[in-house]
NULO-266398 format. One line per 8 residues: number of its first residue (from 0); for each residue x, y, z of N, C-alpha, C. Coordinates in steps of 0.02 Angstrom, whole numbers, padded with zeros to 5 digits, always signed. Atoms other than C-alpha are relative to their C-alpha. Example, Ala and Ser with C-alpha at 12.3 -4.5 7.8 and 13.67 -1.06 7.14 Angstrom:
! NULO-266398
0) +00045 -00059 +00000 +00615 -00225 +00390 +00045 +00060 +00000  -00042 -00059 -00003 +00684 -00053 +00357 -00039 +00055 +00037
END
This chain:
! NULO-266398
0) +00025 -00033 +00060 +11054 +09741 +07848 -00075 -00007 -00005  +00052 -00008 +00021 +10880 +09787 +07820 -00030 -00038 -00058  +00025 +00054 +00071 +10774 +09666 +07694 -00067 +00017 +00008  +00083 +00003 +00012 +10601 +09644 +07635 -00003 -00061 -00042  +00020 +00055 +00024 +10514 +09472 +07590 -00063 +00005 -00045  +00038 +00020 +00058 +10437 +09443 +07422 +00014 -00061 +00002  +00051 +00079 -00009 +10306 +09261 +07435 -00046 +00002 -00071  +00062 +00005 +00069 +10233 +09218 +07279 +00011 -00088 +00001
8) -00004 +00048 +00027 +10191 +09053 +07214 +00001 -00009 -00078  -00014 -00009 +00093 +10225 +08979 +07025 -00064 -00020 -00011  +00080 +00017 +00054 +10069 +08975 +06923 +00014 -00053 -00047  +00037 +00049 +00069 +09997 +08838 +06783 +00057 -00003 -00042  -00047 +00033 +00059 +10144 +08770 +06663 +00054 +00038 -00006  -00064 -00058 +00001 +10301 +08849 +06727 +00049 -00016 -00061  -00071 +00006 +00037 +10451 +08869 +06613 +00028 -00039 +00027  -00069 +00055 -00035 +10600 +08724 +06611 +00007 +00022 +00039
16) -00039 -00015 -00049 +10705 +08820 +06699 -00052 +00051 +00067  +00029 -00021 -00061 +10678 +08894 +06881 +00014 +00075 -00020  -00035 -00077 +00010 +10773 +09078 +06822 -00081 +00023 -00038  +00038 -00011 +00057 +10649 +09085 +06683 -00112 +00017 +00034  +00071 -00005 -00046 +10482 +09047 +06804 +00010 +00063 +00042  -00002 -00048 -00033 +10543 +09161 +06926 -00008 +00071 -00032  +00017 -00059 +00031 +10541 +09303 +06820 -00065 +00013 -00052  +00070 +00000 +00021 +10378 +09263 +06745 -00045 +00014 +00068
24) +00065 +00014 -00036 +10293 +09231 +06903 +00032 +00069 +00070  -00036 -00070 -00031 +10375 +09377 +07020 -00053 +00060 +00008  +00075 -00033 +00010 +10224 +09511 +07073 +00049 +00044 -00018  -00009 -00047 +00023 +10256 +09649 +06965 +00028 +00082 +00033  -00020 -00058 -00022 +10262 +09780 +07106 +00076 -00006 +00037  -00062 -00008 -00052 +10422 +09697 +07186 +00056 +00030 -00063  -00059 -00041 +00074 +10529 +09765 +07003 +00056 -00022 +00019  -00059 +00053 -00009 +10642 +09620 +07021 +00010 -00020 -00078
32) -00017 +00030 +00077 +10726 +09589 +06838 +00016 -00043 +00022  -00036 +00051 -00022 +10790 +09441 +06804 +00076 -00001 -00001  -00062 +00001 -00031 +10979 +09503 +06811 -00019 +00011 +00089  +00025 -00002 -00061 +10905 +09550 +06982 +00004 -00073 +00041  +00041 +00075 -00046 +10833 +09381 +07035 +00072 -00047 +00001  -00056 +00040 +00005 +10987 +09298 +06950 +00070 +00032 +00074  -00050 -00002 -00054 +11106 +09379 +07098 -00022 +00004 +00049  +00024 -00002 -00071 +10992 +09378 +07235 +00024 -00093 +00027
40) +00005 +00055 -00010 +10991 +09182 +07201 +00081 -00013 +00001  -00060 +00031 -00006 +11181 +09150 +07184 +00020 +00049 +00075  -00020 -00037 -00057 +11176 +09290 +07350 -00028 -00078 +00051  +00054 +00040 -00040 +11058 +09132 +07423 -00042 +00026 +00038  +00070 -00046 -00026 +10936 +09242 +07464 -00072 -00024 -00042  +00042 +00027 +00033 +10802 +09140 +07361 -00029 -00079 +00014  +00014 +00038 -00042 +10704 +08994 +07442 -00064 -00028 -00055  +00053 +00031 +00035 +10574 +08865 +07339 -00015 -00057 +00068
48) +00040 +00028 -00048 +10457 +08773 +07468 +00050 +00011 +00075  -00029 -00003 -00050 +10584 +08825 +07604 +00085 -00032 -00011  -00080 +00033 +00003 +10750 +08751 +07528 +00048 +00055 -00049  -00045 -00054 +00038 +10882 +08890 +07465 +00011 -00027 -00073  -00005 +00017 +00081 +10878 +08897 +07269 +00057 +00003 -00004  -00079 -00019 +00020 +11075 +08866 +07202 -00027 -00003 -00075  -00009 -00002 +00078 +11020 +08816 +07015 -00066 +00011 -00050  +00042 -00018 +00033 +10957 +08919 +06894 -00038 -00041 -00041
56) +00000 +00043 +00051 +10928 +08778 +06773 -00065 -00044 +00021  +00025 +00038 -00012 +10839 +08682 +06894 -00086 +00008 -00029  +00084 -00022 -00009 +10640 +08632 +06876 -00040 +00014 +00042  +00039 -00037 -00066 +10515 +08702 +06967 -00089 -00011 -00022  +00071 +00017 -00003 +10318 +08636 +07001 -00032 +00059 +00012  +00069 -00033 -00008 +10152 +08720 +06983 -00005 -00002 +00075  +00044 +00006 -00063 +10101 +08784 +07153 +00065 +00033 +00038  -00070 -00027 -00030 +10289 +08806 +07219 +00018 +00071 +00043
64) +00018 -00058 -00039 +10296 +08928 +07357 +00088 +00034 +00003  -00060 -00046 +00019 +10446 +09059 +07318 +00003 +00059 +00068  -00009 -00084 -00043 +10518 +09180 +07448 +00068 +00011 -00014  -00061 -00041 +00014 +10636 +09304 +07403 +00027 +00056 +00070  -00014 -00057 -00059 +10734 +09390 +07549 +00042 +00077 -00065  -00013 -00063 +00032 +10761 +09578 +07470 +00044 +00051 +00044  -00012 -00064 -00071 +10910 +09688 +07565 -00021 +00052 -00035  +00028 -00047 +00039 +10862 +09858 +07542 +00043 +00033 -00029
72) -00022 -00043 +00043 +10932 +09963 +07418 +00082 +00043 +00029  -00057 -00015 -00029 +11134 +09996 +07465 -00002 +00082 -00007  -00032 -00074 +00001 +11220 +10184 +07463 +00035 -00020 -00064  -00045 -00004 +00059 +11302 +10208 +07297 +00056 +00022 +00015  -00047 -00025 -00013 +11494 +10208 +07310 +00020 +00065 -00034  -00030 -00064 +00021 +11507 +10357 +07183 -00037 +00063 +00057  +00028 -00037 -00044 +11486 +10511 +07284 -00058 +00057 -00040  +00061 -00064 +00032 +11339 +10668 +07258 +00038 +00039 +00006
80) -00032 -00096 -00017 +11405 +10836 +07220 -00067 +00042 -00040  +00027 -00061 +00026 +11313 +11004 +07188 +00019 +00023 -00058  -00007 -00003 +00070 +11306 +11011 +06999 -00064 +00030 -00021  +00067 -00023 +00027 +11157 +11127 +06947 -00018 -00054 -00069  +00041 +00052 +00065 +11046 +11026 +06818 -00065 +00022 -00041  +00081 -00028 +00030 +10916 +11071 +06694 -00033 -00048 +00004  +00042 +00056 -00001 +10781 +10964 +06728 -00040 +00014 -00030  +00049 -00033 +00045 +10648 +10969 +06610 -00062 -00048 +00018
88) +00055 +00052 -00015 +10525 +10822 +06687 +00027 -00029 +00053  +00006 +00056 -00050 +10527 +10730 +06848 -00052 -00026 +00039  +00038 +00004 -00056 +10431 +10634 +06949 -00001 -00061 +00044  -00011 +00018 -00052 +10443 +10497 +07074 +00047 -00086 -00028  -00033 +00043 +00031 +10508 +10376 +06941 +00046 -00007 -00039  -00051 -00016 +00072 +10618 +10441 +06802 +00024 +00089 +00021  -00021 -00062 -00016 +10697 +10614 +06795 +00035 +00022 -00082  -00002 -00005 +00078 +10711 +10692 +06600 +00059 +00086 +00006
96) -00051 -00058 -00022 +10885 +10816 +06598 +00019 +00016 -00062  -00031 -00030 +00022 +10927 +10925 +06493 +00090 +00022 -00007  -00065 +00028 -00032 +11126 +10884 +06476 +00047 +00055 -00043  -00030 -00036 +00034 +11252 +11021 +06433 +00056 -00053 -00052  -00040 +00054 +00031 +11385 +10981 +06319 +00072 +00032 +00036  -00064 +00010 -00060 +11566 +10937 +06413 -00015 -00028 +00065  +00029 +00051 -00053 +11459 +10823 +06546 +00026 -00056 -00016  +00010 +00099 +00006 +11494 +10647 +06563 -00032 -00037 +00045
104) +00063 +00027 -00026 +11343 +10546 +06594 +00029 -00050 +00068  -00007 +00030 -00083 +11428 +10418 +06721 +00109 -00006 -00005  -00052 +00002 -00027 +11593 +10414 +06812 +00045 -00069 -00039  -00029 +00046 +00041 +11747 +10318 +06734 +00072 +00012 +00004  -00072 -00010 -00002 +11944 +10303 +06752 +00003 +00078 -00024  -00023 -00042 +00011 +11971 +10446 +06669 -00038 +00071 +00021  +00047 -00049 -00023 +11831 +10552 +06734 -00048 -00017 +00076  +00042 +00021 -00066 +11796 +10507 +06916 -00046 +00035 +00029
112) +00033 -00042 -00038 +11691 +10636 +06973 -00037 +00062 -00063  +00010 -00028 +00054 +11593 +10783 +06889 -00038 -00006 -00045  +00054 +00024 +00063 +11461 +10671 +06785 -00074 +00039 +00037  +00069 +00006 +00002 +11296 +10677 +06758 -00026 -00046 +00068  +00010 +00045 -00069 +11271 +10519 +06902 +00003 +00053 +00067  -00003 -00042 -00070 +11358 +10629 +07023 -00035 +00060 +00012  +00045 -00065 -00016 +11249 +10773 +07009 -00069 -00024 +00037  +00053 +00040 +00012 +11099 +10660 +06990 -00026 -00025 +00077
120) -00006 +00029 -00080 +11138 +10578 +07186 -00008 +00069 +00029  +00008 -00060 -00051 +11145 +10761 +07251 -00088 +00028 -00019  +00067 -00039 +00045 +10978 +10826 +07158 -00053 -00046 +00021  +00046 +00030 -00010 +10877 +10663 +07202 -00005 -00013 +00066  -00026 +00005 -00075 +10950 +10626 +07359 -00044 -00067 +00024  +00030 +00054 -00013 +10814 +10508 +07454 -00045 -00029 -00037  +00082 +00015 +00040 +10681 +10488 +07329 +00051 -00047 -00066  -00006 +00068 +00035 +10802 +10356 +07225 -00040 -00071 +00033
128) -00001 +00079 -00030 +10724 +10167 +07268 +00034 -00020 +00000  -00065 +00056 +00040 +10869 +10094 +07181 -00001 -00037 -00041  +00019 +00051 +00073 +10904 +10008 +07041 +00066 -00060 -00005  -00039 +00056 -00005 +10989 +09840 +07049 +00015 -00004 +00063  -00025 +00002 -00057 +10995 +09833 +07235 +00049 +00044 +00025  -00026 -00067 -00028 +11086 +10003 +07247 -00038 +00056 -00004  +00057 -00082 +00034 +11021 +10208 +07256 +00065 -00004 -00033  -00058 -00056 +00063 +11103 +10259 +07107 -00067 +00033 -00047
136) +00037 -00006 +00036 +11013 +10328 +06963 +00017 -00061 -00057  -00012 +00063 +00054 +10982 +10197 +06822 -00012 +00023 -00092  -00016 -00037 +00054 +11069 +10254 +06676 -00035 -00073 -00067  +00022 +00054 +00045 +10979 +10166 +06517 +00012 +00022 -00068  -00047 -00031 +00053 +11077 +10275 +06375 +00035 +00057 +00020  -00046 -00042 -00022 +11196 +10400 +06355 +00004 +00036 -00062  -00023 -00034 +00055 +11254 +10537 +06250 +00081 +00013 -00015  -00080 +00021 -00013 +11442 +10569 +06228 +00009 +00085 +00040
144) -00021 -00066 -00043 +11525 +10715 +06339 -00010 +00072 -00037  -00011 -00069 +00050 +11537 +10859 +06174 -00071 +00007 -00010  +00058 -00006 +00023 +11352 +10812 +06138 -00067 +00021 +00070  +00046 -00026 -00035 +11215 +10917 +06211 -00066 -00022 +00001  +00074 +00018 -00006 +11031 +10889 +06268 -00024 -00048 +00037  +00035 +00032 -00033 +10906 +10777 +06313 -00007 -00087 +00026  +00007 +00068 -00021 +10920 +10608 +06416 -00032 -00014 +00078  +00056 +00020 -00038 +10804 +10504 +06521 +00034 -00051 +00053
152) -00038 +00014 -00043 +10867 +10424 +06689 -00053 -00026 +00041  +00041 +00020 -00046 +10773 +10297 +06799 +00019 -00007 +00059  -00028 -00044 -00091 +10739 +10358 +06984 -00006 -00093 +00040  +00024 +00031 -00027 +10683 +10171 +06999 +00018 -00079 -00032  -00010 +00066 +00038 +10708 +09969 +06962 -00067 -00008 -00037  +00051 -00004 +00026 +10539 +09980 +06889 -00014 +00043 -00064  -00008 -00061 +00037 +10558 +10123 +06786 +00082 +00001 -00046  -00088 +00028 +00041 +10755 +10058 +06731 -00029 -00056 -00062
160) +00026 +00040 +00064 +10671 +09909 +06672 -00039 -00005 -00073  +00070 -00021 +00062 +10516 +09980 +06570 +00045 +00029 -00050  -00063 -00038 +00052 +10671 +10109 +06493 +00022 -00034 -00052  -00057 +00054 +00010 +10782 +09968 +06467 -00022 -00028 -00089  +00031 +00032 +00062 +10658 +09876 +06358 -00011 +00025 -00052  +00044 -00015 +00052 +10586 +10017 +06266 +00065 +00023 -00045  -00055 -00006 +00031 +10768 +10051 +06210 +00017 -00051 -00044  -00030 +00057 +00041 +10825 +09895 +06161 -00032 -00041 -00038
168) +00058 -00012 +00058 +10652 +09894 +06063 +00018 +00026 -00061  -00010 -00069 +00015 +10709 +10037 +05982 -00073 +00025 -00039  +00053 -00034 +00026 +10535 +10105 +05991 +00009 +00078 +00043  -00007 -00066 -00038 +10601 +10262 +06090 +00013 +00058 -00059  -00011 -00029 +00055 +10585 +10427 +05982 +00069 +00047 +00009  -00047 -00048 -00009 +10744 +10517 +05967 +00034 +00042 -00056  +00004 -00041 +00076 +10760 +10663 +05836 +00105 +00051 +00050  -00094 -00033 -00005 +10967 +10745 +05843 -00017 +00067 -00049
176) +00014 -00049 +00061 +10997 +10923 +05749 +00087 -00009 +00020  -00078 +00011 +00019 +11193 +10930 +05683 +00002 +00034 -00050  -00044 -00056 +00044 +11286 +11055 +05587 +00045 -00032 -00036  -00042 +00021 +00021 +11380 +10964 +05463 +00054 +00027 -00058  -00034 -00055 +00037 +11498 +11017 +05333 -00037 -00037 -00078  +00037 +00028 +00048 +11418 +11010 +05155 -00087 -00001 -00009  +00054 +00015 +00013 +11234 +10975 +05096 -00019 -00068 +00004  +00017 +00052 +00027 +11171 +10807 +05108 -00071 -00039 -00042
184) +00056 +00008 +00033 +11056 +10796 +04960 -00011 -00041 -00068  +00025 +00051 +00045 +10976 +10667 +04849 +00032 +00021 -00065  -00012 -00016 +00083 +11020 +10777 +04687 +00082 +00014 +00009  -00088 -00007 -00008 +11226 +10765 +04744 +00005 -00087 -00032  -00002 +00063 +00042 +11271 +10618 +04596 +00046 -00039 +00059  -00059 +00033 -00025 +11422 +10579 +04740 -00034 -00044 +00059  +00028 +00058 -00060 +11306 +10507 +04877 -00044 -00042 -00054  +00023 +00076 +00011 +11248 +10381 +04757 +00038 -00066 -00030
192) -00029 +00036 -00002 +11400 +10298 +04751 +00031 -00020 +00042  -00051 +00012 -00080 +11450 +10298 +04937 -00055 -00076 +00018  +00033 +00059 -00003 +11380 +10118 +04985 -00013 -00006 +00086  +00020 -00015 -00057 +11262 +10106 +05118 -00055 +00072 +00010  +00034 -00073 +00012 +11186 +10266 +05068 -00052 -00001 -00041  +00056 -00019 +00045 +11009 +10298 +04987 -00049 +00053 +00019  +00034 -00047 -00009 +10868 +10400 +04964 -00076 +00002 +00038  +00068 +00016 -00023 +10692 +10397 +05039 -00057 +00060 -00028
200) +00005 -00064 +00038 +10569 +10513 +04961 -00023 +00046 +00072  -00013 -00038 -00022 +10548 +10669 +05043 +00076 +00033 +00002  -00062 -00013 -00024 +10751 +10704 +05026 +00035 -00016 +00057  -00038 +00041 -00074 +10773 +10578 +05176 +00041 -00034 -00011  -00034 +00036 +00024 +10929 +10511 +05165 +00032 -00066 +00073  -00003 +00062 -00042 +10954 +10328 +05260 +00064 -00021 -00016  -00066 +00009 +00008 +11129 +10271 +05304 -00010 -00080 +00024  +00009 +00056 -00021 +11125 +10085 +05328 +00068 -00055 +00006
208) -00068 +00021 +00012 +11295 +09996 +05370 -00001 -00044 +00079  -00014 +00036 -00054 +11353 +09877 +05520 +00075 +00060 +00025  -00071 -00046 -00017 +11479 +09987 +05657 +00028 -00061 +00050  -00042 +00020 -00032 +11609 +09921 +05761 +00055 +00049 +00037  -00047 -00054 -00002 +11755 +09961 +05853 +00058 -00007 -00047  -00032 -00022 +00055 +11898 +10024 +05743 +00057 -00052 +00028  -00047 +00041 -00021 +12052 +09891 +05728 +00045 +00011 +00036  -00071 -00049 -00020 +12196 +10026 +05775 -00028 +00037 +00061
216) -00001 -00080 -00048 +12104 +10167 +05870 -00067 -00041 +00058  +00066 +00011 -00021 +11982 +10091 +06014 -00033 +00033 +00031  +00058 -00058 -00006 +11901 +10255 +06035 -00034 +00029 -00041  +00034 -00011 +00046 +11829 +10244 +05889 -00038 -00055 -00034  +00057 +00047 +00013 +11691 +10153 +05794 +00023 +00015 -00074  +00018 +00010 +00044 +11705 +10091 +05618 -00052 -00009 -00052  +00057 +00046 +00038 +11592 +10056 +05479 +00015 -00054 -00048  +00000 +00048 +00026 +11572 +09883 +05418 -00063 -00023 -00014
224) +00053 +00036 +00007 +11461 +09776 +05324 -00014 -00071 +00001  -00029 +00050 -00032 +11519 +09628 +05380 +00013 -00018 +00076  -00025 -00002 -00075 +11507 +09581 +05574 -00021 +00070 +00024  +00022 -00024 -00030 +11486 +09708 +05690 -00065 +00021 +00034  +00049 +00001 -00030 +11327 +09793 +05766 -00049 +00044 -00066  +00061 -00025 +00042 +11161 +09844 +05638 +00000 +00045 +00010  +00011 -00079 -00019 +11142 +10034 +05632 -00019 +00019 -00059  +00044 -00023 +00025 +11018 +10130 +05548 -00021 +00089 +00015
232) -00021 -00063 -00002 +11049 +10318 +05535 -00063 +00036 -00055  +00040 -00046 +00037 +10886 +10446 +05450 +00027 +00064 -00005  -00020 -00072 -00001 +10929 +10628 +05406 -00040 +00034 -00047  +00022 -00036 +00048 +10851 +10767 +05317 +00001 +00086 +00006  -00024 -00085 -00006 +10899 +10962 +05281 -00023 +00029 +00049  +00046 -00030 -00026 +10829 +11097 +05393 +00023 +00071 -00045  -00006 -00052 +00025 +10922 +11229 +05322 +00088 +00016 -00035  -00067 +00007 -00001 +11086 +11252 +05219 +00032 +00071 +00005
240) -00033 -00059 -00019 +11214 +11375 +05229 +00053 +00023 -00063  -00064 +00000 +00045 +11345 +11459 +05103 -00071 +00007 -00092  +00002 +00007 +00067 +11331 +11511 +04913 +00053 -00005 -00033  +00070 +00058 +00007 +11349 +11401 +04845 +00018 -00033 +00077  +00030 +00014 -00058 +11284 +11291 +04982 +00059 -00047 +00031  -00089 +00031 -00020 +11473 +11223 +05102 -00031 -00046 +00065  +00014 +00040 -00059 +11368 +11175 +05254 -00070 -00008 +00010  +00082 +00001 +00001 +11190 +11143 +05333 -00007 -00033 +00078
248) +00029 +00006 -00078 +11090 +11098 +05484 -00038 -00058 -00033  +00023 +00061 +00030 +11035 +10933 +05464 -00053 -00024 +00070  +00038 +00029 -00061 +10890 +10842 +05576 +00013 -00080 -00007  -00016 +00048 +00024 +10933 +10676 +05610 -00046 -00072 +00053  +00030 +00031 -00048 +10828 +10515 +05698 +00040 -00058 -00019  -00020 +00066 -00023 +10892 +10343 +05748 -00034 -00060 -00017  +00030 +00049 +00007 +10838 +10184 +05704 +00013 -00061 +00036  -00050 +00040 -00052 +10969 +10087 +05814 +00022 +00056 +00047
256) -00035 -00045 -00062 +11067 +10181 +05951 +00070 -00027 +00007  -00052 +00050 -00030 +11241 +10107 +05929 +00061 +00082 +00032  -00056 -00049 -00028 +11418 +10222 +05996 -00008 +00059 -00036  -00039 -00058 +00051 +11452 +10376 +05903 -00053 -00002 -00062  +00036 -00009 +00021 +11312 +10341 +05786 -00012 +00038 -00059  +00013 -00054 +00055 +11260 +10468 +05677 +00057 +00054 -00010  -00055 -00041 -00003 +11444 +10559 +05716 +00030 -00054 -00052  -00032 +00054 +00051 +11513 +10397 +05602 -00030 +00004 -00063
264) +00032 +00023 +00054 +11385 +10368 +05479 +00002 +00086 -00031  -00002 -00033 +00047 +11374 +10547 +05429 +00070 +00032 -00042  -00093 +00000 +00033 +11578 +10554 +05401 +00002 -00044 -00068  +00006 +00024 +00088 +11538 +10416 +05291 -00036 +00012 -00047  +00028 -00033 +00082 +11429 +10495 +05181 +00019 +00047 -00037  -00065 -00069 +00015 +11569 +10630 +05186 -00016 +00044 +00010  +00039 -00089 -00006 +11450 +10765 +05266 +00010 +00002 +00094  -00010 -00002 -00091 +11548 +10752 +05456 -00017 +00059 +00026
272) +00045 -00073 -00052 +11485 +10870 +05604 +00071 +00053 -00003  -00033 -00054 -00015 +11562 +11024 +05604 +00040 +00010 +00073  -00023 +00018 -00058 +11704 +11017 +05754 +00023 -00054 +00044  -00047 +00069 -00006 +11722 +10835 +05769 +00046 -00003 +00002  -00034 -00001 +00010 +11878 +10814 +05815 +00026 -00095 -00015  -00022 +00083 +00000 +11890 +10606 +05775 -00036 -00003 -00049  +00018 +00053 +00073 +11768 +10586 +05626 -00024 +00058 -00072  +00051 -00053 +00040 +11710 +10768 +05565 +00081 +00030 -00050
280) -00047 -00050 +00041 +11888 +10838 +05511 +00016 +00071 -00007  -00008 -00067 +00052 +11943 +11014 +05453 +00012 -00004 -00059  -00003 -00031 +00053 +11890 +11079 +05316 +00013 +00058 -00021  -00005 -00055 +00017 +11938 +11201 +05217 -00063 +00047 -00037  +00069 -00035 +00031 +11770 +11321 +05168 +00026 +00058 -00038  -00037 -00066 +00040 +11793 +11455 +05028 -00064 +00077 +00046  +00019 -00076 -00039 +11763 +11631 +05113 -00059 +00021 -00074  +00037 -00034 +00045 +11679 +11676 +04948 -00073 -00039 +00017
288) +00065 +00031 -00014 +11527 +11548 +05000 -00018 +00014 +00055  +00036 +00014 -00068 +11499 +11570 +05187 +00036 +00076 +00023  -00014 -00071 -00048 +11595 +11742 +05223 +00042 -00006 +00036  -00049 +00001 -00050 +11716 +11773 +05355 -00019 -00017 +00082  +00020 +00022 -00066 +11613 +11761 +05507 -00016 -00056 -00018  +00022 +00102 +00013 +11557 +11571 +05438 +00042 -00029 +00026  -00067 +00050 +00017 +11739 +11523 +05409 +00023 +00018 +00092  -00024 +00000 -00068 +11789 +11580 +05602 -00038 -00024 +00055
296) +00025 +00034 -00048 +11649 +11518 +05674 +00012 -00087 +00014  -00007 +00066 -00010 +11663 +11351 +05606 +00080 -00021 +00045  -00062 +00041 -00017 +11843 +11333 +05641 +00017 +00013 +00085  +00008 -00049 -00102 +11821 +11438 +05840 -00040 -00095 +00029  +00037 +00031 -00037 +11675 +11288 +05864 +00037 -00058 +00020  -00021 +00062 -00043 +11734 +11158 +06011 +00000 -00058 -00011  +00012 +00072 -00022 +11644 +11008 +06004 -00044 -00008 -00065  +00064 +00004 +00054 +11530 +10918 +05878 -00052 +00038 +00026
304) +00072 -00033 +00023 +11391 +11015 +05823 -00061 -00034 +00013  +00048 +00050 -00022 +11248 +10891 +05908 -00005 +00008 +00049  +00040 -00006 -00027 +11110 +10897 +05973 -00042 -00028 +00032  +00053 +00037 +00009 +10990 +10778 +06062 -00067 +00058 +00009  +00074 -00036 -00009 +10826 +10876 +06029 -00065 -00020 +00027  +00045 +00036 -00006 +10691 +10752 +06048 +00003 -00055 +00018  +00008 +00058 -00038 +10654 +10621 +06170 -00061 -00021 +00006  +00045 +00055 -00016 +10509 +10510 +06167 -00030 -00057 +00006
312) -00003 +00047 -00027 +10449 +10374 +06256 -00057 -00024 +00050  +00049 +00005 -00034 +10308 +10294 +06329 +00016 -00017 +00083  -00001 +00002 -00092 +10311 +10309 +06546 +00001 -00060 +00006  +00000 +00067 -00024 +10368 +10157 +06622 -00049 -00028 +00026  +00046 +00003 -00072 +10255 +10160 +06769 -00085 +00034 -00031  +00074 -00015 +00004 +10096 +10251 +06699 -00029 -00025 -00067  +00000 +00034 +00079 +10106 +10198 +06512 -00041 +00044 -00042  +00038 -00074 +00039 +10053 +10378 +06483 +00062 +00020 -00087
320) -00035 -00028 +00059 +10150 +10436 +06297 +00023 +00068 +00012  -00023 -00064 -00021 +10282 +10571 +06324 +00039 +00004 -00029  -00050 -00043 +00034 +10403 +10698 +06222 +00012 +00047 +00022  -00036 -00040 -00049 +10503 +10814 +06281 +00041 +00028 -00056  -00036 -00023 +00045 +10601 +10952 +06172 +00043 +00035 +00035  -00073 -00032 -00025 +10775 +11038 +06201 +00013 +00057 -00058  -00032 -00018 +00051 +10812 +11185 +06109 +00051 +00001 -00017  -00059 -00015 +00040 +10973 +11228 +06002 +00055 +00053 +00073
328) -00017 -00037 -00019 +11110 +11267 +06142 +00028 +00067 -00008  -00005 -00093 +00030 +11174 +11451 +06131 +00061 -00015 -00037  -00095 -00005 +00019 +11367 +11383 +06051 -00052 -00018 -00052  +00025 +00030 +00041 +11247 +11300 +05930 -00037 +00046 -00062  +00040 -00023 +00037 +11121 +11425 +05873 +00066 +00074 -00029  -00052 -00065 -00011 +11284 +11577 +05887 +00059 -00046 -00094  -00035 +00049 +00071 +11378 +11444 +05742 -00050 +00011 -00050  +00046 -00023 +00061 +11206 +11450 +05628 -00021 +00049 -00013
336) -00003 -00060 +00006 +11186 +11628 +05660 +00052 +00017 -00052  -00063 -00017 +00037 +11364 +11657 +05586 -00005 -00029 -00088  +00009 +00030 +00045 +11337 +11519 +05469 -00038 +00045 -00063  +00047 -00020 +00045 +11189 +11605 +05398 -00015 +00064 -00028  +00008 -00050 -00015 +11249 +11784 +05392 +00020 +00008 -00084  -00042 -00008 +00039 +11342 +11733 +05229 +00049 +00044 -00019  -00063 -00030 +00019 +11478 +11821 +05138 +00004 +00062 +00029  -00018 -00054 -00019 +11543 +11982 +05216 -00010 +00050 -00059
344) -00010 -00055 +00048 +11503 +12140 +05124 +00041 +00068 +00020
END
């Protein structure tokens, strides 16, 4: 197997532990994380003054001469197929795709083949490095299979990592558009008794609740305020629909990134996506508010009504500031067309 040797020594007042130095003191261009470092060293591929490192725990002196044997970058067992892709940005580090909706971002029991990944291996082909000691692409979020648009994919362990972080920051910008059923507006007396729910001025309405998964169904996410994971849901009109007003186009940004997201939290404010089939419901809409082409579009539309529109995020590798927009796919804008044709005359 092919390797490459990264030699560094530890600098001035290492950390206790040896895991902890090593990933401080590591030159920057070898884009060794420390889940990285941590399996190279239980691989024993990790050497302090010449004696194979076994424990992470251990201490480690100023001066300490480190060599890391590096194999190179494996073959990914999922396979490449010919999957056209909208790409909307690439370049030797990341790759920014435009993602239909009925994709699934990576391969999985029930969907072995057919993702997003597997396209991704045919489309990049040699120009992955690898990420974690394989070529794969290095998935660092996801959208769900019904939901359309924009996600960011590192070509690189360098470019996974920078992702990784700026995610689990959550300083990454990500703006959603969603068709929900209803209005969700400050002057409705009923969202100011749904808990978890307030106002912000401008008519921004902030959903603030802990999610989980659901006790009975575990393909689904709860909301609790008690336990589970922090989530932080923004929204605000763009345009409603219906007289009087039954539905609307809502813009929505993130404050967390947990499962299902903004498909949960806006069920609980009782204004679910249009087509959901797990949190949005059928409703019944009166023909006298939205017309006949409204009422068939909504109930014709497939999948949730969502959108990722807006992705931004500062470049791993150049630390240049970048956004990227997606418009409204055609099932999407063909639903607010209808939507907005109102009542039949």
């Amino acid at each position: 197997m092919a390797t490459t040797l990264v030699s560094f020594q530890i600098n001035a007042d290492p950390p206790a532990r040896l895991d902890k130095a090593l990933s401080r003191d590591v030159p920057e261009e070898a884009t060794l994380s420390r889940t990285r470092l941590a399996k190279l060293m239980a691989d024993g591929c990790i050497t302090v003054n010449g004696t194979v490192a076994e424990n992470p725990k251990a201490k480690v002196a100023e001066g300490a001469m480190i060599e890391i044997t590096v194999p190179v970058a494996d073959e990914s067992h999922i396979g490449p197929e010919d999957i056209p892709l909208e790409v909307v940005y690439e370049d030797d580090d990341l790759i920014v795709i435009n993602k239909p909706a009925g994709m699934v971002v990576h391969p999985a029991p029930g969907t072995p083949n057919g993702t997003l990944v597997n396209a991704l291996l045919h489309h990049c082909g040699d120009s992955l490095s690898g990420v974690g000691g394989v070529q794969r692409p290095g998935i660092v979020h996801r959208i769900d299979k019904e939901t359309s648009g924009l996600l960011v994919v590192a070509k690189s362990d360098k470019a996974h990592q920078g992702l990784a972080a700026q995610f689990e920051k959550h300083t990454v910008e990500r703006y959603y558009q969603a068709v929900v059923y209803g209005v969700p507006d400050a002057n409705d007396p009923r969202l100011r008794g749904v808990k978890g729910v307030n106002f912000e001025s401008g008519n921004i309405m902030r959903i603030t609740t802990h999610l989980a998964r659901h006790k009975t169904d575990r393909q689904k996410q709860a909301v609790l305020f008690q336990g589970g994971r922090h989530a932080v849901t923004r929204s605000r009109i763009v345009e409603a629909f219906g007289t009087p007003p039954v539905a609307s186009l809502i813009e929505c940004w993130l404050e967390t990134g947990r499962t299902h997201q903004i498909r949960v939290h806006m069920a609980h404010a009782g204004h679910g996506l249009v087509g959901d089939p797990v949190y949005g419901g059928r409703r019944k809409l009166a023909e006298k508010a939205i017309g006949l082409a409204g009422i068939e579009a909504v109930k014709a539309f497939p999948r949730q009504a969502l959108h990722a529109a807006v992705l931004g995020f500062e470049h791993p590798v150049t630390g240049e500031s970048v956004r990227f927009e997606a418009k409204l796919p055609d099932d999407m804008q063909a639903l607010i067309g209808a939507l907005g044709q109102g009542k039949d005359v």
